[in-house]
C-alpha positions in Angstrom: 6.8 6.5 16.3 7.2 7.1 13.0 3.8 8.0 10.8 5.5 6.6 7.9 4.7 3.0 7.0 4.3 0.8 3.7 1.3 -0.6 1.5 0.8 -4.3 2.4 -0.1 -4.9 -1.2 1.1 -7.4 -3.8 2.0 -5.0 -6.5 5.0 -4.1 -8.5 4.9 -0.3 -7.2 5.9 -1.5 -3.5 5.1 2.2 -2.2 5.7 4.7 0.9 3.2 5.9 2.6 2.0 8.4 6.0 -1.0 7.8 7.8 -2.1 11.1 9.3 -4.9 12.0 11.0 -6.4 8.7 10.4 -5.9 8.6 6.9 -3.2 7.5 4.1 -1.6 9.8 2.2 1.3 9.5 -0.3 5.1 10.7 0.1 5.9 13.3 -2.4 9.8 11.4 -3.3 10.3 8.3 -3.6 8.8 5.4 -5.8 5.4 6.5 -4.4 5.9 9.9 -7.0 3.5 11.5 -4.9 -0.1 9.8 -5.6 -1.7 6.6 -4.4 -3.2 3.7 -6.1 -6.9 3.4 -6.0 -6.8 0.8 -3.6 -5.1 2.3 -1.3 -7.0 5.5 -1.3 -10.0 3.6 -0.8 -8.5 1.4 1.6 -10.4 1.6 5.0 -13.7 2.0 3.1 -13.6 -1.9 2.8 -14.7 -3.9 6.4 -12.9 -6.4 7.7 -13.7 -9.1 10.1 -13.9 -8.2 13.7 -14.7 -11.5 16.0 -13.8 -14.7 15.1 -16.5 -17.2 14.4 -16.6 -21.0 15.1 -19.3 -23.0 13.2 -20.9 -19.5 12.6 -21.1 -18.4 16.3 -19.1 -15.3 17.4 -16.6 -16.3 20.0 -13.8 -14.3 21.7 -10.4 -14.2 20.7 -9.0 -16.4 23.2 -11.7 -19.1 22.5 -10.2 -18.8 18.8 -7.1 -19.6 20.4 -7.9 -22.6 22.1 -9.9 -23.8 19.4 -7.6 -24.0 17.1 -5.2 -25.9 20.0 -7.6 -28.4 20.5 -8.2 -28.8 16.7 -4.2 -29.1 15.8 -4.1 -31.3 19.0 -6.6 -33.9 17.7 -5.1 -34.1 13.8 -2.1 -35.9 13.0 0.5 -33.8 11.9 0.4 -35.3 8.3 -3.1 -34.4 8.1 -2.6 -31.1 8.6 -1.6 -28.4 5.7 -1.2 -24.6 5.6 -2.3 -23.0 2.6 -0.6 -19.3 2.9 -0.8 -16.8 -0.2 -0.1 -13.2 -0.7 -2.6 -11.4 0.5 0.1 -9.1 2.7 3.4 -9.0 1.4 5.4 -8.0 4.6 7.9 -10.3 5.6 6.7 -11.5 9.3 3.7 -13.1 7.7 6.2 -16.2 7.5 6.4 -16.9 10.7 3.2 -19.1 10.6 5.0 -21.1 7.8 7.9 -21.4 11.3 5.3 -22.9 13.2 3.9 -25.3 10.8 7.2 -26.3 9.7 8.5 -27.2 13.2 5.1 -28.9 14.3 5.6 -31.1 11.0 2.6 -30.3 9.0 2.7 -29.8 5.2 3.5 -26.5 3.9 2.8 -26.0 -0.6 5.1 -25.3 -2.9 4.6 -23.4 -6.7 2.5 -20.1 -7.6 -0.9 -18.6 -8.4 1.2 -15.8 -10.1 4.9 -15.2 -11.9 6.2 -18.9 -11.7 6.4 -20.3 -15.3 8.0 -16.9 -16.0 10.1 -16.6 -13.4 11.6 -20.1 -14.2 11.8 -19.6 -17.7 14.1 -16.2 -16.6 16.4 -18.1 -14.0 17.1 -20.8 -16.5 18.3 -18.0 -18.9 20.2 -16.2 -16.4 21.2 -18.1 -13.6 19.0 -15.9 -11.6 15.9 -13.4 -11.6 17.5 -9.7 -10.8 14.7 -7.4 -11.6 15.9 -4.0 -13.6 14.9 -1.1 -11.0 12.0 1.2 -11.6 14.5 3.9 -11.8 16.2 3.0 -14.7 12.7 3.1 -16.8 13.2 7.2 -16.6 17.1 6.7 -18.3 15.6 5.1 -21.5 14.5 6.3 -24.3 12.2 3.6 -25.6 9.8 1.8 -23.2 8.0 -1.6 -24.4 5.1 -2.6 -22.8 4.4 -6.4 -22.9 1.8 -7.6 -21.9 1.5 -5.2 -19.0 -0.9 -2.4 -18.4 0.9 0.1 -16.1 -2.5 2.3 -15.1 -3.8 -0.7 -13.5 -0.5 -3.0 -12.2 2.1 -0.4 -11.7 1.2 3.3 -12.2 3.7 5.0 -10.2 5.6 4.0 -13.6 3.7 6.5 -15.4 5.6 9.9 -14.3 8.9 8.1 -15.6 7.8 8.0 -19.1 7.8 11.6 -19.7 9.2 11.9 -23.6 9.6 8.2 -24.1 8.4 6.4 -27.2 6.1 3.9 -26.1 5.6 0.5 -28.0 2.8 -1.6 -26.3 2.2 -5.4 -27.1 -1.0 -6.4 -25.9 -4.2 -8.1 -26.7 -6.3 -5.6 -25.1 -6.1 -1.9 -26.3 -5.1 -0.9 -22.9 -5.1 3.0 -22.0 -0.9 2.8 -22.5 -1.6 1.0 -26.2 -3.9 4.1 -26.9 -1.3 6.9 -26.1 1.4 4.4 -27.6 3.5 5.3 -31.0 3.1 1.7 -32.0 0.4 -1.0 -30.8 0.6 -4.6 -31.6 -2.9 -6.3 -30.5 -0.9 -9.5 -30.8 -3.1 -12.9 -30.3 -3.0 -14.6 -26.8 -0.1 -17.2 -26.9 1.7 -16.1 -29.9 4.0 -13.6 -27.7 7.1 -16.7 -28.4 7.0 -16.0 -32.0 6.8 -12.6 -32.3 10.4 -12.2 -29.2 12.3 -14.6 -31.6 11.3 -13.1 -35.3 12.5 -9.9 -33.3 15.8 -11.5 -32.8 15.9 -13.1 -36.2 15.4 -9.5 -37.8 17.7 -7.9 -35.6 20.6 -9.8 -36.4 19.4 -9.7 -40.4 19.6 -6.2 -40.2 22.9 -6.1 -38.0 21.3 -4.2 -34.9 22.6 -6.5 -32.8 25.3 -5.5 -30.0 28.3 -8.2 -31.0 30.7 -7.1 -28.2 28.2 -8.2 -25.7 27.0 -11.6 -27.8 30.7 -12.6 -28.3 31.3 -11.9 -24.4 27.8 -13.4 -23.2 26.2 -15.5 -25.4 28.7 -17.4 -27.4 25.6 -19.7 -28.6 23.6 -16.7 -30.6 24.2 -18.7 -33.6 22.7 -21.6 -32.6 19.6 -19.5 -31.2 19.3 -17.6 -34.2 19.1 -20.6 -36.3 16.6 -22.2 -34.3 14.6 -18.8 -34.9 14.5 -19.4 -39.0 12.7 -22.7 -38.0 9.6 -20.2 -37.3 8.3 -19.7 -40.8 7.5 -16.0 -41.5 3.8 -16.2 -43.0 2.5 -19.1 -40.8 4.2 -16.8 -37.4 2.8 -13.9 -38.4 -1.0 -15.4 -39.3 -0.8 -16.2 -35.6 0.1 -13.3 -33.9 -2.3 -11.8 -36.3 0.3 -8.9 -37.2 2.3 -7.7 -40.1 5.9 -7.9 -41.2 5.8 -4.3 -41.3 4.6 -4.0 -37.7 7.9 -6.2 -36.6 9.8 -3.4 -39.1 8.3 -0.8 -37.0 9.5 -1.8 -34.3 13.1 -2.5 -34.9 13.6 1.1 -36.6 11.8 2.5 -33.1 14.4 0.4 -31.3 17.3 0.6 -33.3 20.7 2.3 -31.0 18.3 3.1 -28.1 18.5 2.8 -24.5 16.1 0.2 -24.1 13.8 -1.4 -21.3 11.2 -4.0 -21.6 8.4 -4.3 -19.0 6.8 -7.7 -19.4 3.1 -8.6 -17.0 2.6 -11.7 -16.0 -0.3 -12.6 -18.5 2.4 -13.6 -21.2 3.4 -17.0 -19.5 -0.1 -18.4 -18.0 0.4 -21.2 -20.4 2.2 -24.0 -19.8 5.0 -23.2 -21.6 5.6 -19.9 -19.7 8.5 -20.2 -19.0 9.9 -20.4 -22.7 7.9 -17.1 -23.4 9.9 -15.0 -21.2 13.2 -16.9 -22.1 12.4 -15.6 -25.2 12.1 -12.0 -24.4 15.0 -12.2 -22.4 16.8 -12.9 -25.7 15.9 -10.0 -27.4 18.1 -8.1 -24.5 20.5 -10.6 -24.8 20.6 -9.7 -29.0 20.6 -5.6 -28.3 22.8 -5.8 -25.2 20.4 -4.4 -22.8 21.6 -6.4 -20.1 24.3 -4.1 -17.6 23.5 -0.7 -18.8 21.4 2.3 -17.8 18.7 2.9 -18.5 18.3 -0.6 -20.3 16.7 -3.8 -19.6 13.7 -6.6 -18.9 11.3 -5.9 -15.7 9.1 -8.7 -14.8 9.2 -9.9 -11.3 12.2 -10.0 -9.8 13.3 -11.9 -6.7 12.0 -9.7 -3.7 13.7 -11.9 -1.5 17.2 -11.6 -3.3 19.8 -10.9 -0.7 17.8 -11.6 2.7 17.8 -14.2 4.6 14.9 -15.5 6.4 14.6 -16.0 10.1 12.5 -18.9 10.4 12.2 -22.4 9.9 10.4 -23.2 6.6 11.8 -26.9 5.8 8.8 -28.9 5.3 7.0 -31.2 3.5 5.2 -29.2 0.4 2.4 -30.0 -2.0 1.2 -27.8 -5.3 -0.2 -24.6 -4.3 -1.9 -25.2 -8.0 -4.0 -28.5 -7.7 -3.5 -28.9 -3.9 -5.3 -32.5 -2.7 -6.9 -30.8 0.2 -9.2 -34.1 0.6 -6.0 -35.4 2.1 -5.9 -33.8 5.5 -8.2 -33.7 8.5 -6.8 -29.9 8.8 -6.2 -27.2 6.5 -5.2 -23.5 7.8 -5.7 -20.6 5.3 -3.9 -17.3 5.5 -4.1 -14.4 3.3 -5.7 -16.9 1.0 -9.2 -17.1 -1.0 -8.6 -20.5 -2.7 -12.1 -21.2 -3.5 -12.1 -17.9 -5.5 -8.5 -17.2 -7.0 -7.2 -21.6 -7.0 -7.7 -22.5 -11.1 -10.6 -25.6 -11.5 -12.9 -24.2 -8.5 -15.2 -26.9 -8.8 -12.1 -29.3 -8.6 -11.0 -27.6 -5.6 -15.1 -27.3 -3.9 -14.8 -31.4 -4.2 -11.5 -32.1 -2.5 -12.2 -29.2 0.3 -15.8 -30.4 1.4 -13.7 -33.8 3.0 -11.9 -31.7 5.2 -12.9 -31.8 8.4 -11.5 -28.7 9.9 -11.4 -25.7 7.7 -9.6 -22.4 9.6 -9.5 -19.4 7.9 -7.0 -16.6 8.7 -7.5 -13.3 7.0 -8.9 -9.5 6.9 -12.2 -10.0 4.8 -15.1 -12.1 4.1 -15.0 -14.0 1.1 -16.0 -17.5 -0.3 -13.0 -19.3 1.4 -14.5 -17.6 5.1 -18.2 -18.5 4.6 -17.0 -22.5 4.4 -14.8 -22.4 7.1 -15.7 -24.0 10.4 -13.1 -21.6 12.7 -12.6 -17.8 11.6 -10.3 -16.0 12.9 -9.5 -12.1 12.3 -6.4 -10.6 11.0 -4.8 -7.6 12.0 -4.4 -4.9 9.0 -1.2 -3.7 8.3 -1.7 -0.4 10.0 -2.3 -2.5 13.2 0.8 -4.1 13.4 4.8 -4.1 12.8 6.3 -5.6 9.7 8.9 -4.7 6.9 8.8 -5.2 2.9 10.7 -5.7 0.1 10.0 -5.5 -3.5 9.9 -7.5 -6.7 10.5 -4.5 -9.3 12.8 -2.3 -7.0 15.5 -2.6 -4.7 14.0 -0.7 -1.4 13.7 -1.9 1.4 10.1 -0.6 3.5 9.6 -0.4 7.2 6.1 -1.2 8.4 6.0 0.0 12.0 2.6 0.0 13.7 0.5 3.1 13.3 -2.8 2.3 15.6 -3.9 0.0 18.2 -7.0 -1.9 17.8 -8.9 -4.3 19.5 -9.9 -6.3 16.6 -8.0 -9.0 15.5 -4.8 -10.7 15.8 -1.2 -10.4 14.1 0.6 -13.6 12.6 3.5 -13.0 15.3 1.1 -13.1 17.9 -1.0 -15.8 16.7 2.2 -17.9 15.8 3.6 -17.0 19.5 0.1 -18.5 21.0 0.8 -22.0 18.5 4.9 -22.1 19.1 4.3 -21.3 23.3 1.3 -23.9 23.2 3.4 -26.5 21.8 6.9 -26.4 22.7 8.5 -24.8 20.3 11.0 -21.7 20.0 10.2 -18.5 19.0 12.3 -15.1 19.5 10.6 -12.1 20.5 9.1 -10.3 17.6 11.8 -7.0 18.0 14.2 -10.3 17.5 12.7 -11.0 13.9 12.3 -7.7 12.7 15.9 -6.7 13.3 17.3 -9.1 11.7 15.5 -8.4 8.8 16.6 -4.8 9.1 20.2 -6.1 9.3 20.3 -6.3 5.4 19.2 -3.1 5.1 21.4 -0.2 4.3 20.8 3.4 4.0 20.8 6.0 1.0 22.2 9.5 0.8 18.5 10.5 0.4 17.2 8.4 4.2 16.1 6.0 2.0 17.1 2.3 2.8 17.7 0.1 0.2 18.8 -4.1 0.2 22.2 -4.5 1.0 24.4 -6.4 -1.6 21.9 -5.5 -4.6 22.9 -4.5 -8.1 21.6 -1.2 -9.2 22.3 -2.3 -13.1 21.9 -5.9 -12.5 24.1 -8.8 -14.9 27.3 -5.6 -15.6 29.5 -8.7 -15.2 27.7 -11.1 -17.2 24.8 -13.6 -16.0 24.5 -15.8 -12.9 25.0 -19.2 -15.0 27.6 -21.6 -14.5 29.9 -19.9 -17.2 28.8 -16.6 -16.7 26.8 -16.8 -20.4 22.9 -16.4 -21.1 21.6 -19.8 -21.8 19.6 -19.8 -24.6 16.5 -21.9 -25.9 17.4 -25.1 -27.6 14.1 -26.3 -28.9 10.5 -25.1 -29.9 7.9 -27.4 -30.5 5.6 -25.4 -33.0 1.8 -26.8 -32.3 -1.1 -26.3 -35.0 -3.8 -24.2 -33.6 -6.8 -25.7 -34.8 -9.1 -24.5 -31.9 -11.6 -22.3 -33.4 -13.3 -21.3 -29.8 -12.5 -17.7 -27.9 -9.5 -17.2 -26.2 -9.9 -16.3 -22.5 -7.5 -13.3 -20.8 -7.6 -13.4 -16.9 -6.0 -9.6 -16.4 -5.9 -7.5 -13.0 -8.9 -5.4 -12.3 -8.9 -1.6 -12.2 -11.3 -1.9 -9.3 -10.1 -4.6 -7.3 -6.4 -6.9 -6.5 -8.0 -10.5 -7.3 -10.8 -11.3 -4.7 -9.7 -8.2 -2.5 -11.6 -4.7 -2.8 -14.6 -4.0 -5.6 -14.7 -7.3 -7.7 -15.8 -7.2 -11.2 -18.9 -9.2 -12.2 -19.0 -9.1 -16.1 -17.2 -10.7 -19.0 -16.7 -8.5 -21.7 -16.5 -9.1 -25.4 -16.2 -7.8 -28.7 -19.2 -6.5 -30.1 -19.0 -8.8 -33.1 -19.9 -11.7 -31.8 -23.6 -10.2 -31.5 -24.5 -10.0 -27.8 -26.3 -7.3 -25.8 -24.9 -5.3 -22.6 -26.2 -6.6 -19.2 -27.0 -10.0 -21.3 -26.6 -12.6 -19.4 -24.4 -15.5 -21.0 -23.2 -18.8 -20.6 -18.9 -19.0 -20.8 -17.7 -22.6 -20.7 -14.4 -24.3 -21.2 -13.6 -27.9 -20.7 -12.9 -27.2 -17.0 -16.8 -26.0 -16.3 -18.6 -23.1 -17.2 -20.0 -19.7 -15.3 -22.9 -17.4 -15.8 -22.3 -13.6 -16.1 -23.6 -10.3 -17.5 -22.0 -9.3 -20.8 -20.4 -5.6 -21.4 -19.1 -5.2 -25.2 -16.2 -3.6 -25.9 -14.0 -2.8 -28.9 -10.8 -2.6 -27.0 -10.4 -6.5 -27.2 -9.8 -8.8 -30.2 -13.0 -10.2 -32.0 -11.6 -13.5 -30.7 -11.1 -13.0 -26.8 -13.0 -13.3 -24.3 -12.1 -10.6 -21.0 -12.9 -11.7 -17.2 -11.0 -9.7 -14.5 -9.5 -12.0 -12.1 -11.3 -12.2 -8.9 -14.9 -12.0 -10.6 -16.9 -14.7 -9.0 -16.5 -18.2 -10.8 -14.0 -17.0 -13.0 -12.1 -20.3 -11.9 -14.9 -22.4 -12.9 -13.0 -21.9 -16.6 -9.7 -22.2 -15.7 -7.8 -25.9 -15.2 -5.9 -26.7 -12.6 -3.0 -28.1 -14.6 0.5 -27.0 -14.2 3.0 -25.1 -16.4 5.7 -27.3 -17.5 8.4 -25.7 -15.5 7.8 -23.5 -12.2 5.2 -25.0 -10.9 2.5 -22.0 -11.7 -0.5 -22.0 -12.3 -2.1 -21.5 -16.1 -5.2 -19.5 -16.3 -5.0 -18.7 -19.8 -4.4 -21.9 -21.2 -8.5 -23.3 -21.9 -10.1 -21.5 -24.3 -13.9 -21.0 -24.0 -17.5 -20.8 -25.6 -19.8 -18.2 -25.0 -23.7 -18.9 -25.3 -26.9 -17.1 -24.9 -28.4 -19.0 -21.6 
């Protein structure tokens, strides 16, 4: 048996890794570069659950079992949904959704995460074809936007060796310190500043006219609807300078290019228009098809694998989910009372369920409400394989220790389809045909079959092969005087898993005193938390790392307007003395 496995994680870095002698330890090659994440390397210092629980009573596995048949037996299949999320990227956690699909429960739809983005990208390209990792080292220039790689991605870091480094951020980020320029843009203003880019570039003739005249025959009209921003009013709400904007296109100018967007640029409901946007800065400077070159955000880690099972269901929002609707609600890899937006929304529609099952490694809000808990396996404990949404490899997860505790989704979902009547193929079945699409690399790596390494060298995925650009912009006054609220990934902890945060942090000008407890409220409800000041963020934000307890009290459960994602940044907040 091979000692080399995958992290489970849902992270951009997607890494290698060896469990030796009972411990985890990073491959020297590869896109591990040698070094783990924190949470990895503190990975089996955190507990799990061990025996499943029923109305608070311990019970044994097998009584789990049954429990949950009798429960699934006694609700109508409409009344039943399963909530899954993310907390273990490998591909075989699916295989619940097989079961629940066939039984004819509901099943959700739309994302916690990358949706408003990831639509906004697809409706530019055709499709969502991440720029590899790799191609980071071949460029000369590296933008940061709205991503902090020490936190999100840092196997990135060894790849910027002798790269200028711009870094677009409302928080001064450890990148934005070592960067040669920052912008600490204002939250939500990230739309203007990607189309004065392009205005400027084509202005000052930086723009690559071979590739506009081949794959975006409607620049014109795009850069027209870019001189409907007016300059001043743009730039008063970013709450940068012309010559910052100047700065940037003489760092940029005839450079091998990539831009590495996070997530926190489009948790608004017009997302998606924010990373068209940037997308049409490459389309402007050609990045698109070259080495070295390009936009990472989060690709499609499914692109060019087909799955097994049986997924076609009914669906509802994964965002504002009505669980008050169903008799039966299964969670997996989940901690929706924690990480869904509006939690006092969602604590009113789940308290009508009637049977609440949570499926999952650790104890959390979302287990201490369920009536039927029932242990996961880790991913050390079990067979699985993973893809990637920022690179093209493709990870094997074979099992690396037997344990006692807990139960795999296979096996689980095996129990459910065998109980039932319905067909499921031994597990070897599932994982080779995953494998299937798998090739290997010169270097024993395997990689996805059918993948581009230099995605969009022929042009996009659109109908006529051409980038699609925006058509409108509907420029809003900003009258709102109150704080605006950033919702960033924890150093410490990957939302409600690991060492949660428990402070909101602010600038030091608006007059409060560490370990001061204060009062933050928005229009969707309001939470109490200690304060820690800091002059890394703009006088007029307002930091809490997701998965801090009643973070979500703040944040509304509203969706973007396209991809069905949720919005965390969209309320702004008040902060009082209590």
């Amino acid at each position: 048996m091979s000692n080399i496995t995958a992290c489970p994680l849902d992270c951009f870095d997607a890494c290698s890794v060896i469990y030796e002698d009972g411990k985890l330890k990073a491959k020297s090659t590869g896109y591990t570069q040698g070094f783990l994440c924190p949470h990895l390397n503190h990975y089996e210092k955190f507990s799990t659950l061990k025996e499943p629980t029923y109305k608070g009573q311990k019970i044994s596995m097998q009584e789990a079992l049954e429990k949950l048949k009798t429960i699934l037996e006694a609700s109508e299949k409409e009344k039943i949904l399963h909530y899954r999320g993310n907390g273990n990227f490998g591909l075989m956690q699916e295989v619940t959704d097989h079961f629940f699909a066939k039984f004819g429960a509901t099943l959700t739809d739309g994302t916690l995460c990358d949706g408003a983005g990831e639509a906004g990208i697809i409706e530019g390209r055709g499709s969502n074809k991440n720029m590899p990792l790799c191609e980071i080292e071949k460029s000369e220039v590296v933008i940061f936007w709205g991503r902090n790689p020490h936190t999100t991605s840092s196997h990135i870091l060894p790849l910027l060796k002798d790269k200028k480094i711009i870094v677009i951020d409302p928080i001064e980020t450890k990148i934005a310190k070592e960067a040669d320029i920052y912008l600490q843009i204002k939250p939500h203003s990230d739309i203007y500043l990607a189309m004065l880019v392009v205005r400027f570039l084509h202005i000052h003739d930086f723009c690559d006219n071979d590739f506009i005249q081949k794959y975006a025959s409607e620049f014109e009209e795009y850069y027209e609807l870019t001189q409907t921003v007016r300059i001043k009013a743009a730039l008063e709400k970013m709450g940068i300078s012309l010559g910052d904007i100047g700065d940037i296109l003489e760092l940029i100018k005839n450079k091998r290019l990539a831009i590495v967007c996070g997530v926190g640029v489009q948790k608004y409901r017009d997302g998606a228009d924010v990373l068209r946007a940037i997308d049409a800065i490459g389309v402007a400077l050609g990045l698109f098809g070259k080495e070295g070159c390009g936009i990472s955000y989060l690709g499609n880690s499914q692109e060019g694998v087909k799955s097994p099972f049986s997924r076609e269901a009914k669906r509802v929002s994964k965002v504002d989910t009505p669980f008050h609707n169903y008799k039966t609600v299964f969670i997996q890899g989940s901690n929706p009372l924690s990480q869904m937006p509006d939690t006092s929304r969602v604590i009113a529609s789940i308290q009508d369920v009637e049977n609440i099952i949570y499926f999952g490694l650790y104890e959390n809000e979302t287990s201490a409400i369920a009536d039927l808990v029932i242990p996961a396996k880790t991913f050390l404990q079990k067979s699985d394989v993973r893809l990637s949404y920022s690179h093209n490899a493709f990870l094997e997860m074979p099992q690396q220790i037997e344990s006692e505790y807990g139960i795999s989704e296979y096996a689980l979902s095996h129990f459910l389809c065998s109980s039932f009547g319905i067909e499921l193929k031994d597990e070897v079945y599932y994982l080779e045909h995953f494998k299937s699409f798998a090739k290997e690399l010169e270097d024993g790596y395997l990689e996805v079959m059918g993948r581009e390494t230099i995605p969009y060298k022929d042009g996009f995925d659109t109908d006529d092969g051409e980038f699609l650009f925006l058509d409108e912009l509907e420029i809003q006054k900003d009258t709102d005087k109150r704080l605006f609220l950033i919702t960033p990934k924890s150093p410490k902890s990957l939302n409600s898993q690991f060492k949660r945060e428990a402070y909101v942090y602010l600038h030091k000008s608006l007059g409060f005193i560490d370990d001061t407890v204060v009062l933050v409220t928005s229009e969707s409800g309001s939470v109490k938390l200690p304060v820690k000041n800091s002059e890394l963020l703009r006088e007029d934000c307002v930091l809490i790392y997701s998965g801090v307890k009643g973070l979500n009290n703040l944040t509304t459960s509203k969706h973007s307007y396209e991809g069905k994602s949720a919005i965390y940044q969209e309320n702004r907040v008040v902060v009082t003395k209590t």
